[in-house]
C-alpha positions in Angstrom: -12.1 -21.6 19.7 -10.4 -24.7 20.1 -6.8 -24.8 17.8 -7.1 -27.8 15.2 -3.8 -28.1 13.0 -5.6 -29.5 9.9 -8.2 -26.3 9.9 -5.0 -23.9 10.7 -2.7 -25.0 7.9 -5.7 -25.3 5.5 -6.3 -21.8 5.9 -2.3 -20.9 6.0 -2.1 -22.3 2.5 -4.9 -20.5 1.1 -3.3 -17.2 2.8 0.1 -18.1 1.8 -1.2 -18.8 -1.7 -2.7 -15.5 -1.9 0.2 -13.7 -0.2 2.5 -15.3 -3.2 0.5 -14.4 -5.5 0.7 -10.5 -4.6 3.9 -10.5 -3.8 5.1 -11.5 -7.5 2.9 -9.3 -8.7 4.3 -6.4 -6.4 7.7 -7.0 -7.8 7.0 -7.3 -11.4 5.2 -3.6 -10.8 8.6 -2.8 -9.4 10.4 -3.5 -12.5 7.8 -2.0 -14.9 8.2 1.2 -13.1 11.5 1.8 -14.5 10.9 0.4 -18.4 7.5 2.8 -18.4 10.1 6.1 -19.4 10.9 4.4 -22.4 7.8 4.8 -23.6 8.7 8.8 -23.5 10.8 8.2 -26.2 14.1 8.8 -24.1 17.6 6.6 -24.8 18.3 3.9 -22.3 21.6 5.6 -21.9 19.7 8.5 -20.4 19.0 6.4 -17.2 21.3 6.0 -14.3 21.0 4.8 -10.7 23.6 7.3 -10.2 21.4 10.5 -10.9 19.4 9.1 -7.6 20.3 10.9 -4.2 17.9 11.7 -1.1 17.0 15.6 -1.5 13.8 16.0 0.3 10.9 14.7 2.4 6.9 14.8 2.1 4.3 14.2 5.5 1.1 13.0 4.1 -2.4 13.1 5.7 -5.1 11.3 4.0 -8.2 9.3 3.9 -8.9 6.0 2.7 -11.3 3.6 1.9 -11.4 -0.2 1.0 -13.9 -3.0 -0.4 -13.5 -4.9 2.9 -12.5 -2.8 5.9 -14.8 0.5 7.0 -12.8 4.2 5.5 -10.2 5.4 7.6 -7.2 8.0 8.0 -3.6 7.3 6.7 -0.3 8.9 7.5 2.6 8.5 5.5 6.2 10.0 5.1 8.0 10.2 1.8 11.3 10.9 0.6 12.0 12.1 -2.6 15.0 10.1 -3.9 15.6 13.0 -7.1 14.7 11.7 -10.9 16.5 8.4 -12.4 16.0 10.6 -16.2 14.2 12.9 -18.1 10.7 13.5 -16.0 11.3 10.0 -14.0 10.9 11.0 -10.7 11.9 7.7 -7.6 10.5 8.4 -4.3 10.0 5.6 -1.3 6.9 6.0 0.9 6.2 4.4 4.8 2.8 4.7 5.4 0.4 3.8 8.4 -3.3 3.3 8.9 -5.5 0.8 11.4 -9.3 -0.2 10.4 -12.4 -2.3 11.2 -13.3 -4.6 8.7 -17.4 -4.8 7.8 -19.9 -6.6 9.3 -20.8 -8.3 6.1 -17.2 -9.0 5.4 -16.8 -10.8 9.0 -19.9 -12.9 9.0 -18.6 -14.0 5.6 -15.6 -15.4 7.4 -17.3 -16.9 10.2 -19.0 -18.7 7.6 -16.2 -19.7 5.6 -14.6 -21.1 9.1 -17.6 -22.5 9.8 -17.7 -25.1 7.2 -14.1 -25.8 7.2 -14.0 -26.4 10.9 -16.7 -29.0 9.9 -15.1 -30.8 7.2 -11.9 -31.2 8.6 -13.7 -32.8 11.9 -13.0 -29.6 14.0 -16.1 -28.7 16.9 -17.6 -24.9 17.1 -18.7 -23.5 20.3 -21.8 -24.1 21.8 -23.4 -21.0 20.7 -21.8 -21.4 17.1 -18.0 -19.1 15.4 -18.1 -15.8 16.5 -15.2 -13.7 16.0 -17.0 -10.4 17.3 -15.3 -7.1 15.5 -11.7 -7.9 13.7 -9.1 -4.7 13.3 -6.5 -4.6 10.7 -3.2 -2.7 11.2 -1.3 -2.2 8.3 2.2 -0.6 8.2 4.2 -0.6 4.5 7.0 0.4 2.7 6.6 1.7 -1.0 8.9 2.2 -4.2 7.3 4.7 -6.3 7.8 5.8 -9.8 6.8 9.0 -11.3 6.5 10.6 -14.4 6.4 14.6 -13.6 5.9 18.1 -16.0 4.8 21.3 -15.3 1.5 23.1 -15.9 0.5 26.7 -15.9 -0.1 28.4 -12.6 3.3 27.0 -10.9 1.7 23.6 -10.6 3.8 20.5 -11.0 1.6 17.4 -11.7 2.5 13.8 -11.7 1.4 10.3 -12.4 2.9 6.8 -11.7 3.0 3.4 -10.5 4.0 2.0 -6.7 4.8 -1.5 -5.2 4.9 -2.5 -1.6 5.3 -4.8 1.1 3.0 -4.5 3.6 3.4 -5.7 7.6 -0.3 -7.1 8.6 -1.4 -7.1 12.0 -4.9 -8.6 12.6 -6.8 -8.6 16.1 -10.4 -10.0 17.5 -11.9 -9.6 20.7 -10.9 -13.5 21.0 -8.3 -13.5 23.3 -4.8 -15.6 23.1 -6.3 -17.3 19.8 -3.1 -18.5 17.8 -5.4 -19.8 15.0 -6.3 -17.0 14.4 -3.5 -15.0 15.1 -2.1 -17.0 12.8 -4.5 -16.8 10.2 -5.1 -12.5 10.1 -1.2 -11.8 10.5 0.7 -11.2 7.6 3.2 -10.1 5.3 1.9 -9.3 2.1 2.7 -7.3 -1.1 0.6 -5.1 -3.3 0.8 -2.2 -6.3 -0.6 0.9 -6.8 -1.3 3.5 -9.6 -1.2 7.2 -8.3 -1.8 10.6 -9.9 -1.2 14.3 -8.0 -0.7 18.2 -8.2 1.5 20.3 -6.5 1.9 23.5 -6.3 5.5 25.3 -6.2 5.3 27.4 -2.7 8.8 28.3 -2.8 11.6 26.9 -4.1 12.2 24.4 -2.0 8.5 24.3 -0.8 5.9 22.6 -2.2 1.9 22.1 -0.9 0.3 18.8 -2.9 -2.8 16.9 -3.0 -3.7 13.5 -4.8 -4.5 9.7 -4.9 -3.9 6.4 -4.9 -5.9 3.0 -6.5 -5.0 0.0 -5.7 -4.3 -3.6 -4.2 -2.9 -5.4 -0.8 -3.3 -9.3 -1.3 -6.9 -9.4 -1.6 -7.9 -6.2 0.0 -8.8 -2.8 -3.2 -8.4 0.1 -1.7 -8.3 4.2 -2.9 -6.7 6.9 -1.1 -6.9 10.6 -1.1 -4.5 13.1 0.8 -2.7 15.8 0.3 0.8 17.1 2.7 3.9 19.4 2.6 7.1 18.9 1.0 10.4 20.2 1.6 13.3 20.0 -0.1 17.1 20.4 0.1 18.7 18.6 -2.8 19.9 19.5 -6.4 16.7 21.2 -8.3 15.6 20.6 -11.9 14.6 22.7 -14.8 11.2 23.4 -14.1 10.8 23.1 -10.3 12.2 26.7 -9.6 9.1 28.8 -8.0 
């Protein structure tokens, strides 16, 4: 495919556009994840950057799936940063996974390309815009917020709200293309809700399981994993075995 500069920052603006628009929305999830405890009733005073400290860390296996890209395994590592007040529990998450996005999805773009190649004068190959299969690696860093209490059975279970920033790395069997190098690259934000159990081991031991909804720019995804914890910092009432 032949590089055209009106066709490549057409399409930049549209991405950028997009990429804007999730990253604001990433960072206002950010900030609601700490005004959420007050809805628990708790004084402001109770809240204090200074109760956070790292005391642990979490490997996560999982599975996920997406509206655009085919289902696919994750891996994350998590650290538990200790609670920021009563039952507010900060943690920070990197996380890893690589996919194929669907047919239907790519012939969709090839269409969309299509008819802006067109209009803004551009030529397509002889034999017309094929992109053949497009991979999407995605590597992010998460803020997560949540609110935790304990259930019979020695089972801890939580619920909460995450925002990230996301690294996007997006490859076709084109080779050396910078238009569209340009155009699948990315760096993108997105926000989360989450929900899990996990069960107290040992003290400082914990096994858990649980998901994730949510949204990177334009992409909807849901996740479902489960991993080990281990911890070595100050315990709570509550999280004794």
């Amino acid at each position: 495919m032949k590089f055209d500069r009106k066709v490549f920052m057409g399409c930049y603006g549209i991405k950028a556009r997009m990429t804007i628009r999730s990253s604001v929305i990433a960072l206002f999830m950010i900030g609601l994840c700490i005004p959420m405890s007050l809805l628990r009733g708790q004084e402001l005073a109770d809240y204090d950057y200074g109760n956070l400290a790292l005391r642990g860390i979490s490997m996560d296996y999982g599975n996920i799936s997406f509206s655009s890209f085919e289902e696919t395994e994750s891996y994350s590592v998590k650290l538990d940063l200790g609670f920021l007040g009563p039952g507010i529990r900060m943690a920070t998450r990197a996380s890893y996974w690589s996919a194929q996005m669907r047919a239907e999805e790519i012939g969709g773009l090839e269409s969309s390309l299509t008819t802006l190649l067109l209009a803004q004068g551009g030529s397509l190959p002889s034999n017309g815009l094929d992109l053949g299969s497009i991979r999407r690696d995605d590597a992010s860093l998460s803020v997560e917020a949540d609110y935790v209490w304990r259930i019979p059975l020695g089972v801890l279970f939580s619920t909460g709200l995450g925002a990230s920033v996301h690294l996007v790395n997006g490859t076709t069997e084109v080779p050396d293309d910078i238009f569209l190098n340009g155009l699948l690259d990315s760096v993108t934000g997105g926000f989360n809700i989450q929900g899990g159990l996990e069960y107290v081991v040992a003290d400082r031991i914990r096994i858990y399981g649980g998901s994730r909804v949510g949204i990177v720019g334009d992409v909807r995804f849901f996740e479902f994993g489960g991993g080990v914890t281990l911890l070595w910092g100050e315990l709570l009432s509550g999280e004794f075995r």
